[in-house]
N, C-alpha and C positions, 0 to 999 in steps of 0.2 A: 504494500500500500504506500504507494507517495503520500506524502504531507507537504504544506507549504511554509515558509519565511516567508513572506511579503513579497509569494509566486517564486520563490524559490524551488525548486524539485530539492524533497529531504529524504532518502530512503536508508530505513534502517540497514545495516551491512552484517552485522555480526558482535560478538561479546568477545573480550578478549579475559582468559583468564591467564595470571600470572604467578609464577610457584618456583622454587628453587631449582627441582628441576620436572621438565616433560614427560621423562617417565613414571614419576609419581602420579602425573594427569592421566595418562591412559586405562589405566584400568576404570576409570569414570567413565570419562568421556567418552574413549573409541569402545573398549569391552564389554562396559554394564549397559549405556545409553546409544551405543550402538552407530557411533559416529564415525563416518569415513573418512580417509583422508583425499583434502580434495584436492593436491596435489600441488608442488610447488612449497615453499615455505624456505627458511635460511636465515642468515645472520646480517642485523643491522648492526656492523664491527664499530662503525663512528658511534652510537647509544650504547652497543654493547650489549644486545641480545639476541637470542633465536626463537623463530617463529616457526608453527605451521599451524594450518586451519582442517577443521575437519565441518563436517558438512550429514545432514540428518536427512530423515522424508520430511519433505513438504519444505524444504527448502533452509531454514534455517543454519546458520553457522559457529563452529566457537573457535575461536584464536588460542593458540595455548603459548605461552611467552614462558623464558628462562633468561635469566643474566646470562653472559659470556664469561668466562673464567676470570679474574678479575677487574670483573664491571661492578660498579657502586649505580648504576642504572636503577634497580631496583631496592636500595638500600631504606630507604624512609618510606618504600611501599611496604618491605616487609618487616620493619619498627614500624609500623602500625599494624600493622598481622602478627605480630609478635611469631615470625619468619615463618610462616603458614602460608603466605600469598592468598589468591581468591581474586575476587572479578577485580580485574586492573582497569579498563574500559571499558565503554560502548560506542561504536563505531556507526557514523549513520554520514552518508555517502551526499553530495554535493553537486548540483549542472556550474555554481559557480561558486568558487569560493573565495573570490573577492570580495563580491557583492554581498556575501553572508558575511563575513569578517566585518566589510563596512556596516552593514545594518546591525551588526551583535554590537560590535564599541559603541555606535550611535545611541543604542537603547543601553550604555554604561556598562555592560557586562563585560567583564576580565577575561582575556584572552591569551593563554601562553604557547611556545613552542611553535609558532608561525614558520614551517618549513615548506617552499615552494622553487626550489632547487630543481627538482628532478618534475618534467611535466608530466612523465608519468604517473605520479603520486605528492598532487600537495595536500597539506593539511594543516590544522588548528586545533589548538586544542580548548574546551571552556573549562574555566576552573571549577573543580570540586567545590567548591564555595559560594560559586555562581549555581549548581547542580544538585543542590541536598547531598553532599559528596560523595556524589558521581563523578568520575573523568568522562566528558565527551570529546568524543574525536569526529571532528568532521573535515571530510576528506573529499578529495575531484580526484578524479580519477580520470588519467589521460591515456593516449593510443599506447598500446604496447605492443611490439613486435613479436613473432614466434620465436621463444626461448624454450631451453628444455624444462620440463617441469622432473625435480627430482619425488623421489620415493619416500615414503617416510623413513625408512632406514639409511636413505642418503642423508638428510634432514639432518637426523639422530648421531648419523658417524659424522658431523661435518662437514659437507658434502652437498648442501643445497644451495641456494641460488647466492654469491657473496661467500659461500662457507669458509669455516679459518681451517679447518682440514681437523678439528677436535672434538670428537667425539663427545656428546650431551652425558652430563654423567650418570 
C-alpha cells in the first residue's frame, strides 16, 4: 500500500533487525518463521556492518544486520539492549527524497545520517525522538545494474556484495 507526504509515494520496504551476530537471527527468522533468503546482502565496510534480507509469503521483508569485527556501529544500539540487539529500523522507501527531506525539516523534524553519494541508494534517517523511538529510514532507491547476487552462505563466509573476505561469527 502507498501512503503519501504531501503526494509523496511512501512504501513500506522492510524491518531491519540488528544483533551481534546473524547466526543467532536465523533460527527465528529463516527456521521457525520461515523466511527466505532473498538474495544479495554484504558488508557496509565505511559503517561497519553486514546485511542480508530474507523475505516471507505475501510479500513482507526483514533485514538482519551484525557489526563488522571491530565496528563501534552498533555500540549505543546495543547499550541500550543491554547487547541483545532487536529491531534496529524500519525502512519505508521514497519517489523522492529530497522533496521529503525538504518537507520533514520544514514541519521541524530532526533528521540524521543524510547519505546520497551513491544514486543507487540515498537515504535519511528520522530520529528516534522524532518517532516514539523508532529509527526510520527513508530511502530512493535508484537504477541498478545486473550484479551477482551472492548466497547466504557467501553473505555469512564474507563473501557478499563489498564483502571483507570474514567470515560472520
Amino acid at each position: 500500500m502507498d501512503l503519501e507526504l504531501d503526494g509523496l509515494e511512501v512504501t513500506f520496504d522492510h524491518t531491519a533487525v540488528a544483533a551481534p551476530r546473524i547466526r543467532d537471527l536465523l533460527p527465528l527468522y529463516r527456521d521457525l518463521l520461515g523466511g527466505r533468503h532473498l538474495g544479495g546482502g554484504g558488508d557496509n565496510r565505511r559503517s561497519g556492518y553486514r546485511t542480508l534480507q530474507l523475505t516471507y509469503e505475501g510479500g513482507g521483508k526483514v533485514e538482519l544486520m551484525e557489526p563488522l569485527a571491530g565496528s563501534d556501529f552498533f555500540d549505543s544500539f546495543f547499550e541500550l539492549t543491554r547487547g541483545r540487539g532487536g529491531v534496529h529500523h524500519l525502512n519505508f522507501h521514497v519517489n523522492d527524497l529530497d522533496a521529503a527531506v525538504a518537507r520533514l525539516t520544514g514541519r521541524g523534524y530532526r533528521l540524521h545520517g543524510l547519505n546520497v553519494r551513491d544514486q543507487r541508494w540515498r537515504e535519511v534517517f528520522l530520529h528516534p525522538k522524532e518517532a516514539h523511538g523508532v529509527l526510520i529510514q527513508l530511502a530512493q532507491v535508484g537504477p541498478r545494474g545486473a550484479e551477482p547476487r551472492p548466497s547466504l552462505d557467501d553473505v555469512l563466509a564474507g563473501r557478499g556484495r563489498n564483502g571483507n573476505g570474514v567470515p560472520s561469527p
